[in-house]
C-alpha positions as CSV (number, residue, x, y, z in Angstrom):
1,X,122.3,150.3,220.2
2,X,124.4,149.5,222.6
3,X,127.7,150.6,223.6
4,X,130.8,148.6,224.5
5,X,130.5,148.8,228.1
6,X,126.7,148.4,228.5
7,X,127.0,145.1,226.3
8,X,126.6,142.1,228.1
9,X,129.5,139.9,228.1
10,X,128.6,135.8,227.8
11,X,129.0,133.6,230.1
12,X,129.2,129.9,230.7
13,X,126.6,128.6,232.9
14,X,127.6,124.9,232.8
15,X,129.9,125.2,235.6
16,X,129.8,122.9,237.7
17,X,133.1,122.5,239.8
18,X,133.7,125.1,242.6
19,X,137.4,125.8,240.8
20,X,136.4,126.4,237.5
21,X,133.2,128.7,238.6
22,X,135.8,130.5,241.1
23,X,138.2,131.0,237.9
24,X,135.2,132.2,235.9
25,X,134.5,135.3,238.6
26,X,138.1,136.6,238.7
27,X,138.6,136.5,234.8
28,X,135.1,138.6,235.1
29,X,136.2,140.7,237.8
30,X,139.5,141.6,236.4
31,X,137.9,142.4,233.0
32,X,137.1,145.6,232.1
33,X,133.8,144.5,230.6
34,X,130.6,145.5,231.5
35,X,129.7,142.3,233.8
36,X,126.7,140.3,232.7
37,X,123.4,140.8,234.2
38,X,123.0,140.2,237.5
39,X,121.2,136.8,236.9
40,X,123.5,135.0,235.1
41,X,126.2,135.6,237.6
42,X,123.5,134.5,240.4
43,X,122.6,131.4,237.8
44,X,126.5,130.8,237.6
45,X,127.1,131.0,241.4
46,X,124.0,129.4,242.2
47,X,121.8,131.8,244.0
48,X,117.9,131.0,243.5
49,X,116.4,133.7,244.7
50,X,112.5,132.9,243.9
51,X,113.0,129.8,245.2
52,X,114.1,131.2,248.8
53,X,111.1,133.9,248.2
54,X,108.5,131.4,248.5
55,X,109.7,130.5,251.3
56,X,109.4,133.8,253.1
57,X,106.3,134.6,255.1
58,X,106.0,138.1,255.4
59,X,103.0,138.8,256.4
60,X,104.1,137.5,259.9
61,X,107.6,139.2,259.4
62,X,105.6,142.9,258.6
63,X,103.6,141.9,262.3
64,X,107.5,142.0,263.4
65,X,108.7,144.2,261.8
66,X,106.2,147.0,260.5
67,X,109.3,149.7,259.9
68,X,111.6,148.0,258.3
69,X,111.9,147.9,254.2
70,X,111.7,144.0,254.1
71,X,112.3,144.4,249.8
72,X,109.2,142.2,249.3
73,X,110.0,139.3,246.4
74,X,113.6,140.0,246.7
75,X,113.0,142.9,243.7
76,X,116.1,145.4,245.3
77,X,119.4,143.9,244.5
78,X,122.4,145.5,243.9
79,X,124.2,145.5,240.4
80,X,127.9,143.2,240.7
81,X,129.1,145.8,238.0
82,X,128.6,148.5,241.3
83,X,130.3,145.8,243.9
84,X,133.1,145.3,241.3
85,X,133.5,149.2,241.0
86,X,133.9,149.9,244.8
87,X,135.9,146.5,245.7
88,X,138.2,148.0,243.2
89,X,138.4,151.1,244.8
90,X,138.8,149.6,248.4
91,X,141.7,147.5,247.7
92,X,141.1,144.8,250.5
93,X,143.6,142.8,251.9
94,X,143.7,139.9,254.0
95,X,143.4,142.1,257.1
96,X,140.8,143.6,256.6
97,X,136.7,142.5,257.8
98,X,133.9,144.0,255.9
99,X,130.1,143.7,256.7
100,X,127.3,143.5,254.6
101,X,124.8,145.1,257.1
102,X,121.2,143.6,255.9
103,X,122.8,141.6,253.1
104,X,119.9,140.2,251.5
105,X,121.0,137.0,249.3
106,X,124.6,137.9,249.6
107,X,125.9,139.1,246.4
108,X,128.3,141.3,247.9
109,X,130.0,139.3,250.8
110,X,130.4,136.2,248.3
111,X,131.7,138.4,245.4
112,X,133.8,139.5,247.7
113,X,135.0,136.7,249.4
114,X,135.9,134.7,245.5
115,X,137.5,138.0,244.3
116,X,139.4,138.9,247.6
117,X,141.4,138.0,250.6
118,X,139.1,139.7,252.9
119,X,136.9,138.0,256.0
120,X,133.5,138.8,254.6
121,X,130.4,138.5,256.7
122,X,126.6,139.4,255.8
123,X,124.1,140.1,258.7
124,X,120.7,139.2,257.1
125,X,117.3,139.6,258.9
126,X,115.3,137.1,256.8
127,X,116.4,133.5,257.8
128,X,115.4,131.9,254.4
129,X,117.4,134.7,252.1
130,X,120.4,133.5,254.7
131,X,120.1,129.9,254.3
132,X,120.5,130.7,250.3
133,X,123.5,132.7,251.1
134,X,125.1,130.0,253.0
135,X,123.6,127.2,250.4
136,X,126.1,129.4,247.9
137,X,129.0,129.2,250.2
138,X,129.3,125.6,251.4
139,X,128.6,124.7,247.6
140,X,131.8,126.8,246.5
141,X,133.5,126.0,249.8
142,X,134.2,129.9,250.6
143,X,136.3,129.7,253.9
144,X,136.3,134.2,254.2
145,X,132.7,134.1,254.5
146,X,130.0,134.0,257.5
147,X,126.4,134.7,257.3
148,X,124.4,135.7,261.0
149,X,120.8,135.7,260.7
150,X,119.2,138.4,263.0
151,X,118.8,142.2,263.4
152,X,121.6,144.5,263.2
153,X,120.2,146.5,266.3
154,X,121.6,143.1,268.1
155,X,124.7,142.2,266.4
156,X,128.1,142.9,267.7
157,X,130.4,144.2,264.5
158,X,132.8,145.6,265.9
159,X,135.5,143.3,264.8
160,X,134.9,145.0,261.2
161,X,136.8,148.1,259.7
162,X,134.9,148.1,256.3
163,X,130.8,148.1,256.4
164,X,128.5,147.9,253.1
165,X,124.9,149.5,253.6
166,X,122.4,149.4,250.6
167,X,119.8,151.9,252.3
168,X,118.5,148.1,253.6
169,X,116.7,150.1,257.0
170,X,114.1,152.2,258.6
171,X,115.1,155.3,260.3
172,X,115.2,154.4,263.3
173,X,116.9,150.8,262.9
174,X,119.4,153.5,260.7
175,X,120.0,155.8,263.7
176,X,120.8,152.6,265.8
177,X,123.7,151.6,263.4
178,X,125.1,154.7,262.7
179,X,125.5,154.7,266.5
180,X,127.0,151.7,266.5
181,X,129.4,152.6,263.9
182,X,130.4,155.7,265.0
183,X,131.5,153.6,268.2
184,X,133.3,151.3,266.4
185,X,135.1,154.2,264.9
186,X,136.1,155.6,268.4
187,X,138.7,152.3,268.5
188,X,139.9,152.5,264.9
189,X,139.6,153.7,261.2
190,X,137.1,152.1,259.3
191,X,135.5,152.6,255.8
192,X,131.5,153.2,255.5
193,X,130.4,152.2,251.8
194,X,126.8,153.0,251.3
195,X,124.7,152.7,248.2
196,X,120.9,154.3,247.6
197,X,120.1,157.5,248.7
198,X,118.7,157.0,252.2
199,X,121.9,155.4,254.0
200,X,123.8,157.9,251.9
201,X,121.8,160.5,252.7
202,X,122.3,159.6,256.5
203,X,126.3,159.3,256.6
204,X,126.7,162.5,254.5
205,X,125.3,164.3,258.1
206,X,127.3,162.5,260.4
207,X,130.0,164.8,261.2
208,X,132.3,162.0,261.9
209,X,132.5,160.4,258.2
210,X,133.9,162.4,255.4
211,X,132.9,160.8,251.6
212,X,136.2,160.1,250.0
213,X,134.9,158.9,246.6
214,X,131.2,159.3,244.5
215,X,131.0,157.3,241.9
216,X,128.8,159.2,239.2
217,X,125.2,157.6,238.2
218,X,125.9,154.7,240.6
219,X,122.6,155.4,243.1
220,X,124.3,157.8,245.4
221,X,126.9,154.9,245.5
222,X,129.5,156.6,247.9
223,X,132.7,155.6,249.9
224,X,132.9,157.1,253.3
225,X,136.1,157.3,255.8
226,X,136.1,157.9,259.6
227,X,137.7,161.0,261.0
């Protein structure tokens, strides 16, 4: 049976008006509910993710890319109860630029972007998984939100101060950005949020982070600061 926080609150997937479904994700997020399951707050935003998937060739993007963890039929995706937990935590203000760093279909910049002032960008390798993220925010008409489709070994990020990994690399694309960051932290503060226990494996051994906050039985979910 289930408890009162693993129950799954309903939700009202006739929607249609980019108000009324921007309404609907703040009265979720500042609920203390459990949040729904994840794909009936996809359905209500509007992310089809098989129907990007069918699109992807990846047999030509494993000839590419033979190291990096591509997440194959879009099967890895991270729980909004988890993004809700550490955007609560975070506090974000209008300020403040966070990255998604391999952001996949964008769950986290667009939940994000509807539940906070922030500037949220998602740097996704895949073009067809960004052109769904983007289908999501010019339907909503998000104006804190940018999706850039390449590789994060190219990217220039160093107008963030908060960056979201979801162990989304190989180890040598993670060595690359951890370099990157660490850089980025040279100039100013900034917050390291990394869920799954590779990336979070990785920033607990850079001597320049220090984790400020675990959250139990969240995947290694962990909140890291710059010295």
């Amino acid at each position: 049976m289930l408890s009162e926080k693993q129950k799954i609150a309903p939700i009202d997937l006739s929607l249609e008006n980019q108000a009324s479904i921007k309404q609907k994700i703040l009265e979720l997020d500042s609920s203390k509910q459990f949040l729904p399951r994840n794909e009936s707050i996809d359905s209500l935003l509007g992310i089809n993710i098989d129907q990007a998937e069918k699109k992807i060739n990846y047999t030509a993007l494993k000839e590419k890319y033979p190291e990096e963890a591509l997440w194959e039929g879009g099967s890895c995706s991270i729980p909004y109860n988890f993004i809700k937990d550490f955007l609560h935590e975070l506090k974000l203000e209008s300020s403040d630029i966070i990255y998604d760093l391999g952001s996949g279909f964008g769950r986290v910049p667009i939940y994000t972007a509807l539940t906070t002032e922030a500037r949220c960008k998602g740097i996704e390798l895949i073009p067809e998984r960004m052109a769904e993220s983007n289908s999501v925010k010019n339907k909503l008409g998000i104006e804190n939100l940018e999706f850039i489709n390449g590789n994060v070994t190219e990217q220039d990020y160093s107008d963030g101060n908060v960056f979201f990994l979801f162990s989304p690399f190989s180890q040598k694309t993670m060595e690359i950005v951890g370099k990157k960051l660490k850089q980025i932290a040279e100039n100013k503060k900034i917050t390291v949020v990394s869920l799954g226990q590779s990336s979070t494996v990785f920033f607990n051994n850079q001597n320049w982070l220090l984790p400020i906050k675990k959250f139990d039985d969240l995947c290694d979910l962990t909140i890291f600061k710059s010295k």
